[in-house]
C-alpha angles and dihedrals in degrees: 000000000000126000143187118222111206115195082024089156102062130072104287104027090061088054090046092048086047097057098040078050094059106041093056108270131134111226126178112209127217121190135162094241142040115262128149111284093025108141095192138002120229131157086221079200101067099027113115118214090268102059089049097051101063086050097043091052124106090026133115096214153350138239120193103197107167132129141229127200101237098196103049113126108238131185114287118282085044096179108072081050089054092042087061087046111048109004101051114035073060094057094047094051100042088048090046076046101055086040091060094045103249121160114200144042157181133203121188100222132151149279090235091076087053081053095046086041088049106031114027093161084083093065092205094153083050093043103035125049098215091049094050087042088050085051094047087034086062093036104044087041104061096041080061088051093054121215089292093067114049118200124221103202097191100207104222133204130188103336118202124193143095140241109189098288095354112103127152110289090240095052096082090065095045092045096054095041090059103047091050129075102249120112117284094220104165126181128265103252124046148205146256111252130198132183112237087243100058079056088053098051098040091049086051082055095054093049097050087050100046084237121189121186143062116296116188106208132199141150095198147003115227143192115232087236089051091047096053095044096055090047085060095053090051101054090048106261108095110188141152112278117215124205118253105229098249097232089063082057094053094043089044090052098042091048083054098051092043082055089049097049096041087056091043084253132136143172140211113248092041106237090207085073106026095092089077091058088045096061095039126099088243077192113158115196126232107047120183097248092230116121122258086212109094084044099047080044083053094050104037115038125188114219118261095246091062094055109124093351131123124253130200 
């Protein structure tokens, strides 16, 4: 089958394109900007129905794997400016796919629609913007697809892994955090985590399968404290991590949300209510068994000069 990786240059999409690759099948990549191995350049943003058509034909399927920062502070209401952002470039693609005959897909979206599926007395799509704007973005998606072309939308959590300078957008600060000699005071709760090559493999899958459907995907499921710690091994400073009372998180995060709608600001994910998220197990089972180690190693390097050193 051939497919057409949109979003080929980041993260996930290289690791997508790889093991397409390497199973055999053909894939065309798209990206905004120009890197090394870009096929085409397109803003999918800005592309209109007609400028994605004439990319998307000839191909079997299509993989979105682009990525939102779900914790940038917009402009207050955020979520017609996520829906721009994330709702309706999908809709346009998935309708200039079903145009051109594909019959498969894959969307990267995220673990907070499993939690809004599994738990809806949190009420997060009605609480955060991006959440509500991931739900409309599947929804609205696959009605655009139309019931020929079935979408696999793979819920992510945390995703570790490197591509040359690509790294997560949240790696810098916890990089940072760890290598430096402030405290490491973590929540209570924790997340699923999954290495950018297990998406890879499971969107691949899909792909193979014509799989419709939301997937949520981990490695592993991880405490905040057990995460941390095992950055700070990685970057080379090993050291004990506390546990941060939970009512100093809520009071932290409100405080954060009053400051963001004072300024006509909001993000989102809402701060105000983020705390809730924070001291949660955000655990998805089941988890893939394979370890998250070669991928946080990836992500998170210790210098050279601290291998096999002591630290303080």
């Amino acid at each position: 089958m051939r497919i057409l990786v949109v979003g080929g240059s980041g993260l996930i999409g290289t690791h997508v394109v790889g093991v397409l690759r390497g199973r055999g099948h053909p894939v065309t990549t798209v990206a905004r900007t120009a890197q090394p191995g870009v096929d085409h350049l397109l803003d999918l943003e800005s592309a209109a129905i007609d400028d994605l058509r004439p990319l998307l034909a000839g191909h079997d399927g299509v993989v979105l794997a682009t990525r939102a920062d779900e914790q940038r502070v917009l402009r207050r209401p955020a979520h017609p400016l996520l829906r721009r952002e994330l709702v309706e470039p999908v809709v346009r693609l998935f309708t200039a796919a079903r145009q051109e005959g594909l019959t498969r897909g894959v969307v990267m979206g995220s673990y907070y629609t499993h939690f809004d599926r599994s738990h809806p007395q949190w009420g997060l799509a009605a609480r955060h913007s991006y959440i509500r704007c991931r739900w409309e973005q599947a929804r609205e998606g696959r009605a655009a697809a139309g019931p020929d072309l079935p979408v696999a939308v793979l819920e992510l959590p945390f995703v570790f892994g490197r591509v040359g300078d690509r790294l997560p957008n949240w790696a810098g600060p916890l990089d940072r955090w760890a290598r430096s000699r402030a405290p490491l005071v973590v929540p209570a709760g924790g997340t699923a985590t999954v290495s950018a090559h297990s998406v890879a493999d499971i969107a691949a899958d899909a792909l193979e399968q014509a799989r419709g459907g939301d997937i949520p995907v981990a490695d592993e499921n991880l405490s905040w404290v057990e995460m941390m710690t095992r950055i700070a091994e990685a970057v080379g400073r090993p050291r004990r991590v506390g546990r941060l009372p939970a009512a100093a998180v809520r009071a932290s995060l409100r405080c954060g949300g009053l400051l963001h709608g004072l300024a006509g600001r909001e993000a989102g994910i809402n701060p105000t209510h983020f705390a809730d998220l924070l001291l949660a197990e955000l655990f998805l089972t089941p988890t893939t068994g394979r370890s998250l180690d070669p991928a946080l190693r990836d992500t998170f390097t210790a210098p050279a000069s601290a291998v096999g050193g002591t630290h303080p």
